[in-house]
C-alpha positions in Angstrom: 51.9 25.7 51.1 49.3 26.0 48.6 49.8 24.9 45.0 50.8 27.9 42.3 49.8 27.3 38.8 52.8 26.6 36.2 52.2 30.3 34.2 52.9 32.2 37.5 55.1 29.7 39.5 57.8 30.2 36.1 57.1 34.2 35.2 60.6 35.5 34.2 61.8 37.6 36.9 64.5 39.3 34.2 65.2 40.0 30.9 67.4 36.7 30.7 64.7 34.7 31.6 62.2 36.2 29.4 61.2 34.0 26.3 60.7 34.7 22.5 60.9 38.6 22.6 64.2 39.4 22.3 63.7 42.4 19.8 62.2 44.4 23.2 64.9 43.3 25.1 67.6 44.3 22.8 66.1 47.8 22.8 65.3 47.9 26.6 68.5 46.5 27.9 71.0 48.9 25.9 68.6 52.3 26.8 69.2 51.3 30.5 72.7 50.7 30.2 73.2 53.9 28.3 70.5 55.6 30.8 68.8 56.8 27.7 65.3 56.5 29.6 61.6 57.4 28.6 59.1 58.8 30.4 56.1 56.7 28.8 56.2 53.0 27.5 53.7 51.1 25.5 53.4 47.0 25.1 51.4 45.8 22.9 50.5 41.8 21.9 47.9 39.4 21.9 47.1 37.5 25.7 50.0 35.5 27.2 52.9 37.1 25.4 54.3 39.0 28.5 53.6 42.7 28.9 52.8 42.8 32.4 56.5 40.6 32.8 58.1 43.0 31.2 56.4 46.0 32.7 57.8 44.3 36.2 61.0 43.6 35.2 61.4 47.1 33.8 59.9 48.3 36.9 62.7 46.6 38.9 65.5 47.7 36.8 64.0 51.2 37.2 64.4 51.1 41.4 66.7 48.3 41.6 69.3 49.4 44.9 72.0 48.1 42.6 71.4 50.8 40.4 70.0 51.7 37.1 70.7 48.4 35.2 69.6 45.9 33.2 70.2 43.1 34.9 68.5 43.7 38.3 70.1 41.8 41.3 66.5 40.5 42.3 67.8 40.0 45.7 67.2 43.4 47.3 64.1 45.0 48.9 62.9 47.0 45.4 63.3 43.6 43.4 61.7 41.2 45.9 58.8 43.6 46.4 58.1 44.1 43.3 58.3 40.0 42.1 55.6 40.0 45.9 53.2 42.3 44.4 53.7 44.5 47.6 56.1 47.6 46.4 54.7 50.5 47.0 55.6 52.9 44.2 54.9 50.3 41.9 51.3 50.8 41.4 49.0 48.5 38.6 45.9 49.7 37.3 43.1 47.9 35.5 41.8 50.6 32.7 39.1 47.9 32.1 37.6 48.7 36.2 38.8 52.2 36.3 38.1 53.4 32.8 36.5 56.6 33.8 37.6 60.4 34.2 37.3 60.2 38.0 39.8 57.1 38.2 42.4 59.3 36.2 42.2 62.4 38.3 42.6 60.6 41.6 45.8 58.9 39.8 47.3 62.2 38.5 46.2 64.0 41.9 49.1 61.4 43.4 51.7 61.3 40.9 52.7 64.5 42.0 54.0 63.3 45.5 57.5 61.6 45.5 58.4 58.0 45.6 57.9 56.7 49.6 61.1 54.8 49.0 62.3 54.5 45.6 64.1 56.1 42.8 61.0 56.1 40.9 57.1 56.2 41.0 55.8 53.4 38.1 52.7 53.3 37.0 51.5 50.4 35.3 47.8 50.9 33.2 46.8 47.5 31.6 44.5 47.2 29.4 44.6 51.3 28.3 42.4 50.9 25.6 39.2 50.4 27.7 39.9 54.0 29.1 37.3 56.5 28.3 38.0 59.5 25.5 37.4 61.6 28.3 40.4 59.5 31.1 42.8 59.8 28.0 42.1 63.5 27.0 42.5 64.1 31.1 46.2 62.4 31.4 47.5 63.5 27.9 49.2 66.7 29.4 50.6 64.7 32.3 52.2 61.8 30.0 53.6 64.2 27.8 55.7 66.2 30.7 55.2 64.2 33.6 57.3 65.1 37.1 60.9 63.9 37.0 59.9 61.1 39.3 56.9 59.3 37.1 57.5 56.7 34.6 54.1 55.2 32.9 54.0 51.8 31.4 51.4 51.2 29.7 49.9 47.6 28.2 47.0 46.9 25.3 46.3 44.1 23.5 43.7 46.6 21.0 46.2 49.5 19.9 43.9 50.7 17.3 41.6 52.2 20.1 44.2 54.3 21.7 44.3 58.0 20.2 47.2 58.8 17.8 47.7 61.8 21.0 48.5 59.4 22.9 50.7 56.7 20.9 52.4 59.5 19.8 53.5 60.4 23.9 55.0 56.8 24.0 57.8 54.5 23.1 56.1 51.5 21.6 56.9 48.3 21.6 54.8 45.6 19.9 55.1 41.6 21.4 54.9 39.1 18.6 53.5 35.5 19.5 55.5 32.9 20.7 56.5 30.5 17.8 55.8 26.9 18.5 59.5 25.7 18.4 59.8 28.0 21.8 57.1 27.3 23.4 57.8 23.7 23.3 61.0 24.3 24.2 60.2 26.7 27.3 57.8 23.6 28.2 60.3 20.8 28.1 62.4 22.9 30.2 59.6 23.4 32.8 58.7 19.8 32.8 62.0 19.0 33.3 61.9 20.8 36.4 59.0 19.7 37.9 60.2 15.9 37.2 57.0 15.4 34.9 57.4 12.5 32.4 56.2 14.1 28.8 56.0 13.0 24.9 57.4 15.6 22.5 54.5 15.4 20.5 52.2 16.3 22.8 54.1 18.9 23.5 53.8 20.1 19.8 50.3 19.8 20.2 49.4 21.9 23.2 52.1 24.8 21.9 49.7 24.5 18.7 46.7 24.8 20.8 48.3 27.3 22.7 47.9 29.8 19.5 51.0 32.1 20.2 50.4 32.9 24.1 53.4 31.1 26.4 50.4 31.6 29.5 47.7 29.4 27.0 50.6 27.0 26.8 51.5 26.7 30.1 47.9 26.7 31.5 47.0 23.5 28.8 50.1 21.9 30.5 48.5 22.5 33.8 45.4 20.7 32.4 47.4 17.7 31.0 48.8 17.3 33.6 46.2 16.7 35.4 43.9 15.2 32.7 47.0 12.4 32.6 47.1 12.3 36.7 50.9 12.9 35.9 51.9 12.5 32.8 51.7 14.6 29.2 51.1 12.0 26.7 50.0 12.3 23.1 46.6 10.7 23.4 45.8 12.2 26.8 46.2 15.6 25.0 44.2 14.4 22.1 41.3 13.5 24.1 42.2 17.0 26.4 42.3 19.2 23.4 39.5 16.9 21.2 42.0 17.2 18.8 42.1 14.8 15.7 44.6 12.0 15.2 47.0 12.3 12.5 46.3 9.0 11.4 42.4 9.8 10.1 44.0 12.7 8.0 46.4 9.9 6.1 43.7 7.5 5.5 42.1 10.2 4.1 44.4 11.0 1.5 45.4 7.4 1.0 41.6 7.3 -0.2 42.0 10.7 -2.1 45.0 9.1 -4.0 43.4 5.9 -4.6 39.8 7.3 -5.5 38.3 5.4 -3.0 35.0 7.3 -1.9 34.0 4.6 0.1 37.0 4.6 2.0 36.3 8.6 2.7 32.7 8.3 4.0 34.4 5.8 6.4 36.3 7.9 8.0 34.2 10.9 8.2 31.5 8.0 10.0 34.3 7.2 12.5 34.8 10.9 13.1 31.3 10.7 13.8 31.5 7.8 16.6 34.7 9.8 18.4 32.5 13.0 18.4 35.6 15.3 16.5 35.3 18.0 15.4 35.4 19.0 11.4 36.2 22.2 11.9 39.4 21.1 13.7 39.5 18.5 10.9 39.5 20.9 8.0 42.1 22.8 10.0 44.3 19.7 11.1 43.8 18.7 7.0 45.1 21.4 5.4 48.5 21.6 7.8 49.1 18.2 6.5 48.5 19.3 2.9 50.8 22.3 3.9 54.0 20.2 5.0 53.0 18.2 2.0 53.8 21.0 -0.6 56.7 21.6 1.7 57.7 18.1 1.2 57.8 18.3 -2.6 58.7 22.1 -3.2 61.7 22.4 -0.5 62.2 19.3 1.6 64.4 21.2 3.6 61.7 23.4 5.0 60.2 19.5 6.9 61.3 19.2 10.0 63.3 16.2 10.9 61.6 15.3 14.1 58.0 15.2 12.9 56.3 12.0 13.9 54.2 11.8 10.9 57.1 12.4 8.5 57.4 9.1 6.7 53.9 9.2 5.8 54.7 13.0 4.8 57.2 12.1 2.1 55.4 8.9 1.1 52.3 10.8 0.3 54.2 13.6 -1.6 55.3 11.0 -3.7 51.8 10.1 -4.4 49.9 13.1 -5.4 50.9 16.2 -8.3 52.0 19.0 -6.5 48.8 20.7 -8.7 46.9 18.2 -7.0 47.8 19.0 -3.1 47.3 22.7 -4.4 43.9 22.3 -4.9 42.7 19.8 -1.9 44.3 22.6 0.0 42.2 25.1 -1.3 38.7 23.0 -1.0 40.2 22.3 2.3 39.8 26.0 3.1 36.6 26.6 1.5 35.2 24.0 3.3 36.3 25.1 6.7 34.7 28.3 5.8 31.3 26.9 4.3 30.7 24.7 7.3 28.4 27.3 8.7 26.2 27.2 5.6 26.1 23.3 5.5 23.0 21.7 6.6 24.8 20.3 9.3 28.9 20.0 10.0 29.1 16.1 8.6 27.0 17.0 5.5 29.5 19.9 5.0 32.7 18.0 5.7 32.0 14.8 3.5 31.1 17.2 1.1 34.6 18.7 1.2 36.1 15.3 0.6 33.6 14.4 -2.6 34.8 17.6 -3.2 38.4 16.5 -3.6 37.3 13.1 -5.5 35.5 14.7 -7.9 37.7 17.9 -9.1 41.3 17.1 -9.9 43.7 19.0 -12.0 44.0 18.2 -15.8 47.2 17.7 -15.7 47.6 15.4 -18.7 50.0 13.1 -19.9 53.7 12.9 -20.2 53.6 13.9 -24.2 51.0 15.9 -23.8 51.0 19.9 -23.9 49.1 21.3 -21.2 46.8 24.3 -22.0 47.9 27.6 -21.1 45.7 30.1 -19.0 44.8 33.1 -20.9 46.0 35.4 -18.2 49.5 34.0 -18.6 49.6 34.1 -22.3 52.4 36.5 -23.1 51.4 39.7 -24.6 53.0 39.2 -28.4 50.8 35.9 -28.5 47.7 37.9 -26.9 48.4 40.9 -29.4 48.3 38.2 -32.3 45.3 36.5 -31.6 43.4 39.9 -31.7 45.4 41.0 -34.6 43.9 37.5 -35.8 40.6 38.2 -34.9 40.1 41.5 -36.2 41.2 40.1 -39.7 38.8 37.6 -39.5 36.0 40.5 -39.3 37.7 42.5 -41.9 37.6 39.0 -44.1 33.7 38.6 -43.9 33.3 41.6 -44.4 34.9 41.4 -47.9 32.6 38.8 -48.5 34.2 35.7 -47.7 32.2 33.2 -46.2 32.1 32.9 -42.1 31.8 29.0 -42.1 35.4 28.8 -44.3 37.2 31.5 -42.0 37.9 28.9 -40.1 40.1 26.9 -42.6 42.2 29.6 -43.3 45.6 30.0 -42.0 45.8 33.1 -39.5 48.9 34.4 -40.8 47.6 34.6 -44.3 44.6 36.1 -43.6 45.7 38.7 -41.4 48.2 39.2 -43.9 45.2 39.6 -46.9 43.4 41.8 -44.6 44.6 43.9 -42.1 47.1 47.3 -42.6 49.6 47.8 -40.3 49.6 51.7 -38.4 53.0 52.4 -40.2 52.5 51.2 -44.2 54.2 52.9 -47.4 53.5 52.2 -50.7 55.1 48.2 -50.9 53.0 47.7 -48.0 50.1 48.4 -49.6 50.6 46.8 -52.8 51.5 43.4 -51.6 47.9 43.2 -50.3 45.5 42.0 -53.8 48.7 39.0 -54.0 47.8 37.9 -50.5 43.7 38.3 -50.7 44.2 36.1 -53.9 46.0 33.7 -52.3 43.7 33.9 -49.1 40.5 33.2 -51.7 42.6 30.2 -53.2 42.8 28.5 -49.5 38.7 29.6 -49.4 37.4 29.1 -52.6 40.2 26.5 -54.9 37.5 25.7 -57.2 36.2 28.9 -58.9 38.0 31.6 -59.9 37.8 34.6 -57.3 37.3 37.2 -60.5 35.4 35.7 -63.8 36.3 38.5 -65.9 40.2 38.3 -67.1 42.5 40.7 -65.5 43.6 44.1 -66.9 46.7 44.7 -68.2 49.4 46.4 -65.4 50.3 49.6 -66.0 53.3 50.2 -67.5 54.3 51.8 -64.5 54.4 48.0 -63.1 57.0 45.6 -64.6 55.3 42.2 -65.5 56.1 39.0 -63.5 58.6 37.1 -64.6 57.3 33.8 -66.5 59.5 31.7 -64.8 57.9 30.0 -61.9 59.2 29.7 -58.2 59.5 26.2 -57.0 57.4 25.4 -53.9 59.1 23.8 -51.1 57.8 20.3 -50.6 56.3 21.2 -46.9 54.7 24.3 -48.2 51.0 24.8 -49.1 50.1 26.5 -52.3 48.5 29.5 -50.5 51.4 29.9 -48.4 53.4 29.4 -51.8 51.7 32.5 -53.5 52.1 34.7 -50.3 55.7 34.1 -50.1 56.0 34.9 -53.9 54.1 37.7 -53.8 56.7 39.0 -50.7 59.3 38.0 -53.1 58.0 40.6 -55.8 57.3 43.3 -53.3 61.2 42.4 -52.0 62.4 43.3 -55.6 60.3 45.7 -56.6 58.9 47.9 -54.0 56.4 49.5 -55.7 54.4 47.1 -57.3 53.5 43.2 -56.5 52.2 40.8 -58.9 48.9 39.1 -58.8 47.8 35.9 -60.4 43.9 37.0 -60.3 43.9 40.5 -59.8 45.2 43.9 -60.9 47.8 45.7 -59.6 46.5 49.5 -58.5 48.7 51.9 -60.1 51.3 53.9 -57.9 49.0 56.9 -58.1 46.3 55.2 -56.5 48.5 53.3 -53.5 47.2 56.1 -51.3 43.8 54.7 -51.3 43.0 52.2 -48.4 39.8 51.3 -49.5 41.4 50.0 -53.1 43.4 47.4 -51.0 41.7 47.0 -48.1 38.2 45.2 -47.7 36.9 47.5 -44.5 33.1 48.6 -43.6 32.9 52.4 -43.7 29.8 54.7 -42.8 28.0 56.1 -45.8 27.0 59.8 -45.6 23.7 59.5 -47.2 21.4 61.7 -47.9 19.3 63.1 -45.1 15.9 61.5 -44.6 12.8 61.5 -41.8 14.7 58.2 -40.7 17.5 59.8 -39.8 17.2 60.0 -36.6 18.9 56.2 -36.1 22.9 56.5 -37.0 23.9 55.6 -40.2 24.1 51.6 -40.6 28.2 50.1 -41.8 28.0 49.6 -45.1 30.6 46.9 -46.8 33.2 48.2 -49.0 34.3 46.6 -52.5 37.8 46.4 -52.3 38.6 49.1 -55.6 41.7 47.0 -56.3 39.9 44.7 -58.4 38.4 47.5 -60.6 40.5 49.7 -62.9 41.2 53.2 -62.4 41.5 55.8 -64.4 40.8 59.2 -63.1 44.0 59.3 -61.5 46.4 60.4 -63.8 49.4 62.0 -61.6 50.7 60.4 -59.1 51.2 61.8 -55.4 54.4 62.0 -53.5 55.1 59.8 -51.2 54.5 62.1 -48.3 51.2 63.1 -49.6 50.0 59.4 -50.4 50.8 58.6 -47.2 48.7 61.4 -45.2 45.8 60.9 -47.5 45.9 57.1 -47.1 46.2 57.9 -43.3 42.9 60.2 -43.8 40.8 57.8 -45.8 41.6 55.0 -43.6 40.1 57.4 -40.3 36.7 57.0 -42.3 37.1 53.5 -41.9 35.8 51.2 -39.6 34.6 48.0 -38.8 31.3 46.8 -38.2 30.3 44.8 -35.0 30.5 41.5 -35.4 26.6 40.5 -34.5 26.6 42.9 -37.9 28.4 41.3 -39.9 26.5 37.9 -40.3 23.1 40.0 -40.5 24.7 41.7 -43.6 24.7 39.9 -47.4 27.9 39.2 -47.6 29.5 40.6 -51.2 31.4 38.7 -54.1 34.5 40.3 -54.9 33.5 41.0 -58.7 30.5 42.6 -57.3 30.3 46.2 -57.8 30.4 48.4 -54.8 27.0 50.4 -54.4 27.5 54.2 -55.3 27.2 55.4 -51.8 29.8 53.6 -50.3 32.2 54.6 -53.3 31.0 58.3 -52.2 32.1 57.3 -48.5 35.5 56.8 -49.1 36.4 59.2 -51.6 38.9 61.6 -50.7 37.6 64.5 -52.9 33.9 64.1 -51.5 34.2 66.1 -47.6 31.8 64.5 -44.7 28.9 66.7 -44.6 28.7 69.1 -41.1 25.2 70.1 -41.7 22.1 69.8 -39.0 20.4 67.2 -39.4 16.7 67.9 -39.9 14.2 65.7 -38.0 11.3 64.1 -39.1 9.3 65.8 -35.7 10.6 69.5 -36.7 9.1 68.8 -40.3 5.6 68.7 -38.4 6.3 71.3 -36.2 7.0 74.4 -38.9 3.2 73.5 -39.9 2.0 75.4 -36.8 0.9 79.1 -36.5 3.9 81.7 -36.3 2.0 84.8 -37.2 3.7 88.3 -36.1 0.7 89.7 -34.1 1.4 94.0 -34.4 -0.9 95.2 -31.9 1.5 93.5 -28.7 4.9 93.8 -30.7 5.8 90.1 -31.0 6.8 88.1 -33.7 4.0 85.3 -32.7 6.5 82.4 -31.6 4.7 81.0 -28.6 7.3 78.6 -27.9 9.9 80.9 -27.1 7.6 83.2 -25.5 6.3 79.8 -23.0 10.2 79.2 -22.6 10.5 82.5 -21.2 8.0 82.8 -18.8 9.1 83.7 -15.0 6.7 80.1 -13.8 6.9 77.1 -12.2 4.9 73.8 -11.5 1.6 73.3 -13.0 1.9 76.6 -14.8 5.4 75.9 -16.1 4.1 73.0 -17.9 0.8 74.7 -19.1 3.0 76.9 -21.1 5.4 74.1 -22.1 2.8 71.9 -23.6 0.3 74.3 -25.0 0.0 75.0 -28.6 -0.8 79.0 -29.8 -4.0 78.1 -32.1 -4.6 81.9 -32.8 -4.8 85.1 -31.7 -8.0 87.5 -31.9 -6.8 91.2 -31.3 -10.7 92.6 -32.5 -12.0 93.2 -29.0 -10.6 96.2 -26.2 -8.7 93.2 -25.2 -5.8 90.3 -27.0 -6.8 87.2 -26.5 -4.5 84.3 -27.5 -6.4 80.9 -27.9 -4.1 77.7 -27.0 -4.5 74.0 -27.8 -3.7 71.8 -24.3 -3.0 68.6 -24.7 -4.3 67.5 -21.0 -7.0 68.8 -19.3 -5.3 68.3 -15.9 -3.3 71.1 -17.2 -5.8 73.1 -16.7 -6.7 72.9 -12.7 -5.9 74.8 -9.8 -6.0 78.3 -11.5 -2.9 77.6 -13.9 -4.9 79.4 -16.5 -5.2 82.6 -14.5 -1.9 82.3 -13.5 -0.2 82.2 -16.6 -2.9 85.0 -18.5 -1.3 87.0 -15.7 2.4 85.9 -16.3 2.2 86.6 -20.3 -0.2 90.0 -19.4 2.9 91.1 -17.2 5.6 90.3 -20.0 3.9 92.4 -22.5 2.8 95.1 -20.2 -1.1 94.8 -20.7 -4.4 93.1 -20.2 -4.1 89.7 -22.2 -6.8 86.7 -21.9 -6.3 83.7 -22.5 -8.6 80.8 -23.6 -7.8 76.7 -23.6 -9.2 73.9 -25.6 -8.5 70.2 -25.5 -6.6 69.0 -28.5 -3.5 67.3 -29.9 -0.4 70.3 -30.3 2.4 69.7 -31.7 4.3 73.1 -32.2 5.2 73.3 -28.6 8.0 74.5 -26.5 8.6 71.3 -24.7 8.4 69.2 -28.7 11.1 72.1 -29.5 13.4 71.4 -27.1 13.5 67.4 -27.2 13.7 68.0 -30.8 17.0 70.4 -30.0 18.1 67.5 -27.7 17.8 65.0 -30.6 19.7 67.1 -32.9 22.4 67.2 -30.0 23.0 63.9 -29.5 22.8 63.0 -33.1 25.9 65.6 -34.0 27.6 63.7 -30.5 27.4 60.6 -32.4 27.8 61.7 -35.6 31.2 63.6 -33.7 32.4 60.4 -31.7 32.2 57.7 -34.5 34.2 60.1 -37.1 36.9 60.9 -34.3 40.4 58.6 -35.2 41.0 57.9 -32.2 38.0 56.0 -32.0 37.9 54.4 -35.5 41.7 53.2 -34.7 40.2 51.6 -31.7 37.3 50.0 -33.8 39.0 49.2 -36.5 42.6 47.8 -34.6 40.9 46.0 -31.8 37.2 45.5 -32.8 36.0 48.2 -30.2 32.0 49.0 -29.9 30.5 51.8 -28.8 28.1 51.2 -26.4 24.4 52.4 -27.2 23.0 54.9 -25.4 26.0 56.4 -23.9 27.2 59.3 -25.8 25.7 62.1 -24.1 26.0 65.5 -25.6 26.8 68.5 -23.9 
């Protein structure tokens, strides 16, 4: 008798027998008992899993003389002509040899017939996919209302190329791969049959190398055993399989825990000798570094039977778990970048320099370690740009850049910033903490040389008795938390060593507390075609005013403080150190004051350009003999042409027009003489003859124009996109954006309608 391989000599002949799919047999076994059965099944899995088993089995249990049953006797003519290959109304078809249209019609032409000598006809289609759109579009009717006597079974290892149509026709069932505790299992049993002496680790190896599929895994065991004339051992398999020995990976992160590069290149040069591969290195390398991490995350997850477990433990013991994070991860990569390598040993040494070179900081045992900015938590994000946007709003009161730095953050976002929601106490408590933010800049000079006005008696003084400073407190920090003291008792006013108080009916203005950058509205200019440049703002708080006499109410105060401060906003910060900064004493320039002042309204009138200045220069001369008003512009805008003459009229210029002779004849200025060809003169003499309903010549001369209609209309663009601009920065949503979070507007993008 000749020999029979191992993967068809042990093919489960029943459900019991079948391995590491018990979720289809669960299903299959309770719809037979209940006779709950389908016309049409689908398997699906990768190679080896068991679709054509199961397609027999179910075949059997189908025609079984027993019965319809799950459990076929396997004894009786149906069963052991089936498990022969020789039944005839069992019929298995290869889609991938009989894919095409003609294959399918000969196979539905017979389904029609009965059974010869069973209770059903079954066919089995194997690899369905490979059938043509044609072969599926011919059997769809047939699978969907077959005769009574037809069951189809059909098997793919592609599902994605079958047609929804026909998915949808079948019940489905998807094989998952064999997981290596079974297949080492189904092998031990096997070898126990066939009196083969094994080792359990090489075992484990070929059910790894076996990739899922219990055939792979039982064909590899064919191989060892004849690769060990007998026997499955370890090294037999290792040399089979070409696989690499544990013991290179541990020497390799002994020499990764040591530092030891020369240690490293060793063993990649002794890899060399043994022609490995580093591809199955890289691979075999980051396993280890896998049941590492498993080792010191959740030791229970480590199997107790691994050979290499000691040195498991011992090295996860040895190494951060950051560390065997990141060797795992260069592991990876460097599978993956092996292709680009100049060759695969230049690629895998790299990978382990790799690992020498870049560990974790990690730090010491006192030390703090940095956190990443993307798991910062969002109060301690929402500070730091809170932070940041005060230190803009600071220089741009006029403190210096270089001594930002020294400041404390709370203080100066404190000095400089407003909150969204802000009444009067708010506001007032802000000259106390820019003084105290200038004492922490500047302790030397005074921040204002002249001596400060008296409060108003609205204000009650400060009381002359000092509050003593804790001994761990700094003296800026010292005036802040006095100055939150005063606004505590008195909520609308807050005293100031170095500067007035503003009155309670100036609280309103943001501009008197706050130091912000504003745009002026200045007068219109030929160079106003750029958008206004920020202009810094003198913080009116440290000036005294008196053309307020009445003071609002408070709901009015704080609706015009919410208005002034949409005028405000902040200038980039590549601005702010091109600007000279200002001195707080300084006083603010008159256009800035005009910016901010409530009772002055943003001017909404066009803005004229410099290029329509030159353009009202030309001739516009009403011309009585055609009935026009003499605007050639419009008139060229208006034309019914296209192409060459389109532009002719575009770009020309009216010079004149002499109405003396039987005949009008405009004269125009063209700025190109390639304007001029292919009978675009003629052409648009006719055009403008047509419009006004006689005979009109035209004559041309080269010369620069200037009041055209193509001049007009970029000019009407410019105007455009200046009021866009002019629109977008004086929207509040926008300035809250600028001024809250230091938002830009991109150049060049505003584009009007």
């Amino acid at each position: 008798m000749s020999y029979q391989v191992l993967a068809r000599k042990y093919r489960p002949k029943s459900f019991a027998t079948l391995v590491g799919q018990e979720h289809v047999v669960r299903a299959l076994s309770h719809a037979l008992d209940q006779q709950r059965l389908h016309h049409a099944y689908l398997f699906t899995g990768t190679r080896g899993v068991g679709k054509t088993t199961l397609s027999r089995i179910l075949a059997k249990a189908f025609n079984c003389e027993t019965g319809i049953t799950a459990t076929p006797c396997g004894v009786c003519d149906a069963c052991t002509s089936i498990d022969a290959g020789r039944f005839v109304d069992y019929i298995e078809m290869d889609a991938a040899s009989n894919r095409g249209v003609e294959e399918m019609a000969q196979l539905l032409e017979q389904a029609v017939y009965a059974p010869s000598n069973a209770r059903f006809k079954v066919y089995m289609i194997d690899e369905v996919h490979m059938l043509t759109n044609h072969a599926f579009n011919a059997m769809l009717k047939t699978l969907e209302e077959p005769p009574a006597h037809i069951k189809f079974i059909l098997a793919t290892t592609d599902p994605q190329k079958i047609p929804v149509t026909v998915l949808s026709r079948c019940l489905q069932f998807n094989l998952k791969q064999m997981p290596p505790g079974q297949i080492v299992s189904h092998l031990d049993n096997i070898l126990g049959q066939e009196a083969i002496a094994f080792e359990l680790p090489a075992l484990r190896l070929l059910a790894q190398g076996a990739h899922g599929s219990m055939r792979d895994a039982l064909s590899l065991t064919d191989q060892a055993i004849a690769y060990a004339a007998g026997t499955v051992t370890l090294s037999a398999v290792q040399g089979m399989l070409g696989a690499l020995d544990e013991t290179f990976l541990i020497r390799i992160l002994d020499a990764l825990a040591v530092g030891d590069g020369v240690a490293l290149l060793a063993v990649a040069d002794e890899m060399v000798t043994r022609s490995l591969s580093y591809n199955t290195a890289l691979q075999d390398l980051g396993s280890l570094l896998h049941r590492v991490a498993l080792a010191q995350t959740v030791p229970q997850a480590l199997a107790d039977d691994i050979p290499e477990r000691e040195h498991i433990v011992r090295l996860a013991a040895l190494f951060d778990a950051e560390q065997i994070q990141l060797f795992y991860q260069i592991a990876v990569h460097g599978r993956n970048e092996l292709a680009l390598a100049p060759d695969e040993f230049a690629g895998f040494s790299m990978t382990l320099l790799r690992m020498l070179a870049f560990r974790p900081d990690t730090g010491g045992a006192g030390e703090k370690r940095s956190v990443p900015t993307a798991a910062m938590p969002v109060k301690v994000a929402a500070a730091r740009v809170q932070t940041s946007t005060a230190s803009i709003s600071a220089a741009a009161a006029g403190f210096p850049a270089a001594a930002l730095r020294s400041a404390p953050p709370e203080l100066m976002a404190e000095a400089v910033s407003v909150p969204p929601e802000f009444d009067a106490a708010t506001v007032a408590i802000r000259p106390a903490a820019q003084a105290a933010l200038a004492a922490v800049l500047a302790p030397a000079p005074a921040l204002v040389s002249a001596p400060a006005p008296a409060p108003s008696s609205s204000v009650p003084a400060p009381s002359a008795t000092a509050t003593p400073r804790p001994a761990n407190m700094s003296p800026a920090m010292a005036a802040l938390k006095a100055a939150r003291s005063g606004v505590k008792a008195a909520p609308s006013a807050a005293a100031s060593p170095v500067a007035s108080v503003p009155s309670s009916s100036s609280v309103y203005k943001v501009a008197d507390v706050v130091p912000n950058v504003a745009f002026a509205n200045a007068a219109v200019t030929d160079d106003s075609v750029n958008p206004p440049r920020p202009v810094n703002l003198v913080p009116s708080a440290m000036q005294t005013r008196s053309d307020e006499t009445a003071p609002p109410l408070a709901s009015d105060a704080r609706h015009m403080a919410m208005h002034d401060s949409i005028d405000l906003a902040p200038a980039p910060p590549w601005e702010i150190d091109a600007q000279p900064p200002m001195s707080l004493h300084q006083p603010a320039p008159a256009v800035a004051e005009k910016a901010v002042t409530p009772s002055t309204p943003v001017s909404s009138a066009p803005i004229i350009l410099a290029a329509e200045t030159k353009q009202t220069a030309a001739h516009n001369v009403p011309v009585a003999e055609l009935n026009w008003d003499g605007h050639w512009p419009a008139l060229a805008a208006s034309l019914p042409v296209r192409g060459v003459v389109q532009q002719l009229a575009l770009q020309s210029e009216l010079r004149d027009c002499d109405v003396s002779g039987s005949e009008p004849e405009l004269r125009l200025r063209v700025p190109l003489e390639t304007l001029l060809s292919a009978g675009s003169v003629e052409k648009l003499a006719a055009a403008v003859s047509a419009h006004f309903g006689q005979t009109v010549r035209l004559s041309t001369e080269i010369a620069p124009v200037h009041n055209t209609a193509n001049a007009q209309n970029n000019a009407d663009r410019l105007q455009r996109l200046q009021l866009a601009e002019q629109a977008i920065h004086s929207d509040p949503f926008v300035q809250t954006m600028m001024r809250e979070f230091g938002a830009t507007i991109v150049p060049g993008s505003i584009k009007p309608h």
